[in-house]
C-alpha positions in Angstrom: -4.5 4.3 7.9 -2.5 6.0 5.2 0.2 8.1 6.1 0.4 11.1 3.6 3.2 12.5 4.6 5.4 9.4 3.6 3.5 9.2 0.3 4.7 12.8 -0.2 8.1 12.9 1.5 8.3 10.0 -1.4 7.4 12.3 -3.8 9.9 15.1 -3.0 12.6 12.0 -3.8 11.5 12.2 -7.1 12.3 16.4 -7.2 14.7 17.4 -9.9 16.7 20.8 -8.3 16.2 24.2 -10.3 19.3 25.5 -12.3 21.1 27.1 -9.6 22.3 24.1 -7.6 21.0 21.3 -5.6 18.3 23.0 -3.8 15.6 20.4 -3.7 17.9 17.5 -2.8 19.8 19.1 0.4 16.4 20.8 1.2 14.6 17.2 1.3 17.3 15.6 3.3 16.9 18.4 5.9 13.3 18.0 6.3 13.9 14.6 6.7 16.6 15.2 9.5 14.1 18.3 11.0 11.1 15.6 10.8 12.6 12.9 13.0 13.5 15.7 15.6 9.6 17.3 15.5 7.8 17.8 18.6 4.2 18.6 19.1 2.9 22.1 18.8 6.5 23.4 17.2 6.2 22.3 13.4 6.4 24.3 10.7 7.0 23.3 6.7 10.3 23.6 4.3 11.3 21.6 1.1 10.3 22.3 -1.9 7.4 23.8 -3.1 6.9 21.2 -1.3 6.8 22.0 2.0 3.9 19.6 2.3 6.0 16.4 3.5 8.7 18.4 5.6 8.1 18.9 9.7 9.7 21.7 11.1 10.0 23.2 14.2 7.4 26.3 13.5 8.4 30.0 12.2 9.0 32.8 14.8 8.3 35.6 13.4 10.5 38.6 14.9 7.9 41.2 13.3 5.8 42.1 10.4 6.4 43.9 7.4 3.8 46.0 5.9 1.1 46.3 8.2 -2.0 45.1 7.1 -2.8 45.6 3.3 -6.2 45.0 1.0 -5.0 43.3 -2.2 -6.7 45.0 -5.2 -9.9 46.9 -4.8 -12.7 45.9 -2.6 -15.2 44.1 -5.1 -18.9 42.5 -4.8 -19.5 38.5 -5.6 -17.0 35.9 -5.8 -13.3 37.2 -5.2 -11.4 36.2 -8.5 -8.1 35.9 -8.8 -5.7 38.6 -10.4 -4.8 38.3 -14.0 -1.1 36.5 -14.2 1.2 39.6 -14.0 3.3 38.9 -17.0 5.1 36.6 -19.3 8.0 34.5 -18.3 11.2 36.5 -17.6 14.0 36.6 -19.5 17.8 37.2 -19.6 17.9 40.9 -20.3 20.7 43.7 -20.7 20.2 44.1 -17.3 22.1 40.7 -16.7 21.5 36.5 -16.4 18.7 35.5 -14.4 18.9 35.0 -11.3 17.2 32.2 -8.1 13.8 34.1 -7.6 13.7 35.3 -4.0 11.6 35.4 -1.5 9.9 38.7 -1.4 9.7 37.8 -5.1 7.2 35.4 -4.4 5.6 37.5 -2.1 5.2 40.1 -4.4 3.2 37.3 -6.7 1.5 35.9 -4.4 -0.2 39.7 -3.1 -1.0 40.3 -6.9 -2.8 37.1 -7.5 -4.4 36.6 -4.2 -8.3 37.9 -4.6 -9.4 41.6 -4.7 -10.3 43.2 -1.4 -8.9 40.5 1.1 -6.8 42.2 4.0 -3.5 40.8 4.5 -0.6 41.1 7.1 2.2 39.2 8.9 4.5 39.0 5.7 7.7 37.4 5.7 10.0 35.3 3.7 12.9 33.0 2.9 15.0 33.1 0.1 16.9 30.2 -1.7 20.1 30.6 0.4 18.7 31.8 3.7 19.1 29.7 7.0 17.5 31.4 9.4 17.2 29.4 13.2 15.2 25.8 12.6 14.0 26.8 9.3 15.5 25.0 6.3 14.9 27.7 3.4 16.5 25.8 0.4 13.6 26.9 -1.1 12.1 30.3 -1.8 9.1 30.8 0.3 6.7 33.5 1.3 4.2 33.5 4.2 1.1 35.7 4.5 -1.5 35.9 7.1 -5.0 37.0 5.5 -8.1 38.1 7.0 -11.2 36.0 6.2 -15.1 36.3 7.9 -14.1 33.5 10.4 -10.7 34.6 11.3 -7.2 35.2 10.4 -6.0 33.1 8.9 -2.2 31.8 7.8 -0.5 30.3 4.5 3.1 29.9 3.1 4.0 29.5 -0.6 6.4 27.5 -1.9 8.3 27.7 -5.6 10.5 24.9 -6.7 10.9 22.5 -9.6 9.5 19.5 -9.9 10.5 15.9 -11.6 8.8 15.2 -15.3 8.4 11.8 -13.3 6.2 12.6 -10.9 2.8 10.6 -10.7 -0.2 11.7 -10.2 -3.8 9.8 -10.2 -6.6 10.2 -7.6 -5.3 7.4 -5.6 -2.5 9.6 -4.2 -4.7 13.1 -4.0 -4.1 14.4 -7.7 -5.8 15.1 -10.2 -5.4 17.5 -13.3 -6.8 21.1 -13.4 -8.3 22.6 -16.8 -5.2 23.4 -17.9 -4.1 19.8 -17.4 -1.6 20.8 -15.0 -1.0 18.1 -11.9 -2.9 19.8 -8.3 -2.0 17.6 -5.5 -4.4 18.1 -2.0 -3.0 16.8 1.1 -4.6 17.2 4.7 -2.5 16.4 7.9 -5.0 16.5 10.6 -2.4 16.5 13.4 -0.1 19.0 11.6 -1.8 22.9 11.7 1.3 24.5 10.1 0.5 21.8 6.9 -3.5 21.5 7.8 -4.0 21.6 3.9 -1.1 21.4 1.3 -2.0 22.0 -2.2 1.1 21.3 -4.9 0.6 22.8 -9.1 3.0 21.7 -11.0 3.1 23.9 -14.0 3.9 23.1 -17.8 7.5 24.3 -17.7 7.7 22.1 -14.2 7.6 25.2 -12.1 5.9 23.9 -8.6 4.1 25.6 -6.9 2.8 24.6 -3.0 0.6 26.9 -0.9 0.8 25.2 2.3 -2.4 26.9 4.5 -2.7 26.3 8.0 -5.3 25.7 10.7 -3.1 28.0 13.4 -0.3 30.8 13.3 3.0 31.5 13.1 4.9 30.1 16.7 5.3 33.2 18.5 7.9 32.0 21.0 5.2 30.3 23.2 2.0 28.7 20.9 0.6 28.3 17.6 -2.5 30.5 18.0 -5.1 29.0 16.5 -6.3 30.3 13.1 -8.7 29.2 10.5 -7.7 28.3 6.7 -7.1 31.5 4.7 -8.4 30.3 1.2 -10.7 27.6 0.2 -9.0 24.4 -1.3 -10.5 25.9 -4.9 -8.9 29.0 -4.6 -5.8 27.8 -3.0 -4.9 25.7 -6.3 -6.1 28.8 -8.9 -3.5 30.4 -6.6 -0.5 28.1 -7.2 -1.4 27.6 -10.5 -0.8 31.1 -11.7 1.4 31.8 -14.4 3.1 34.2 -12.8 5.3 32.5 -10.8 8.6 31.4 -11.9 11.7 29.7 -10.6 14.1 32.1 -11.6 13.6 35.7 -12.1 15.7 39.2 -13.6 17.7 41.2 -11.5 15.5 44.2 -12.4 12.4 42.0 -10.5 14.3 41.5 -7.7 15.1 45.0 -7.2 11.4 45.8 -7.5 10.0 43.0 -5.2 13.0 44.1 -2.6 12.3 47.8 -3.0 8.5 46.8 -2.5 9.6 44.8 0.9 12.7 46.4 2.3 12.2 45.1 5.3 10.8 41.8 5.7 11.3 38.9 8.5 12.5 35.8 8.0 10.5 32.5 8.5 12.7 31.1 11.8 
């Protein structure tokens, strides 16, 4: 039987870091290290946006930021997903860019995530956090979101990906309307990576939203959970314009002031 998770710990080989160092690189060698030492019912995701192929011991959350919140205003039919929240940032009088952060991400994710769904359990990683078992090379954001079945929980990844990369329906991609590469992955035996779905984005931006079949270890158990978005909305998700590998200092100050006090992923 095929075994996903080498195809994709494979692919994260093939990851070029972002500007700011070598992010990708160290953070695929730790998931590699993290997934040899793995135990059943502790694994959690890091690497990448691309959290897909990386076992970790899974996130405690110490608390929740935020309460629960409904993203945009309850609405009728099909949820659709926010328009992109503006156009890539720039180096401004305000000074260079900067690694986008965490709560950055976070911030993205609430404004493109469908109107009316309630959300809670936020919490996030930045570029340069270590925090406990969790390898946060990447920046990452996790939400929990409240659907008819259940709550349910998801983490989202933003990295850079390699030009190289392949992608035909052989290995689980395929290209979106855009033409942009969406990789699908399902780990049965993994709930932290149930269903990993990968964009990579014209300007190699990658984005993973990693959504899970339980929640976030809360010093004793996974409690179980149900998937927060379908697989369709999951990739409209990642493939948003809006998210960007590096951001200004003025949207960090924002996205911080928006989430002064968020938990890390442990």
């Amino acid at each position: 039987m095929k075994d996903f998770r080498l195809d994709l710990s494979d692919e994260l080989s093939a990851l070029t870091p972002p500007p700011m160092g070598d992010i990708v690189a160290e953070a695929t060698r730790k998931g590699r290290r993290a997934r040899r030492a793995r135990t059943i019912g502790q694994v959690g995701g890091s690497a990448l946006a691309l959290a897909a192929a990386v076992v970790l011991a899974a996130g405690h959350l110490p608390g929740t930021a935020g309460g629960t919140t409904a993203v945009g205003p309850a609405a009728g039919g099909t949820p659709a997903l926010a328009a992109p929240a503006g156009p890539t940032p720039s180096p401004t009088a305000s000074g260079a860019l900067v690694r986008v952060s965490g709560a950055a991400v976070l911030a993205t994710v609430l404004d493109a995530l469908p109107a009316g769904l309630q959300t809670s359990g936020y919490a996030a990683n930045g570029a340069t956090d270590a925090h406990g078992k969790y390898a946060a090379d990447v920046p990452v954001a996790q939400v929990n979101v409240q659907t008819p079945q259940g709550l349910g929980m998801m983490r989202v990844f933003v990295g850079t990906a390699s030009p190289d990369a392949k992608c035909s329906t052989d290995d689980g991609c395929h290209r979106d309307k855009y033409g942009q590469q969406v990789r699908t992955t399902h780990v049965n035996d993994n709930c932290i990576q149930n269903t990993v779905i990968t964009v990579r984005h014209a300007d190699s931006t990658a984005v993973t939203v990693q959504m899970a079949t339980c929640l976030a270890w809360n010093g004793t158990a996974n409690l179980p959970g149900v998937l927060p978005l379908t697989e369709e909305a999951a990739a409209e998700l990642a493939a948003n314009p809006a998210f960007h590998t590096m951001m200004t200092p003025a949207q960090g100050a924002a996205a911080a002031a928006r989430f002064p006090a968020l938990p890390p992923i442990d």
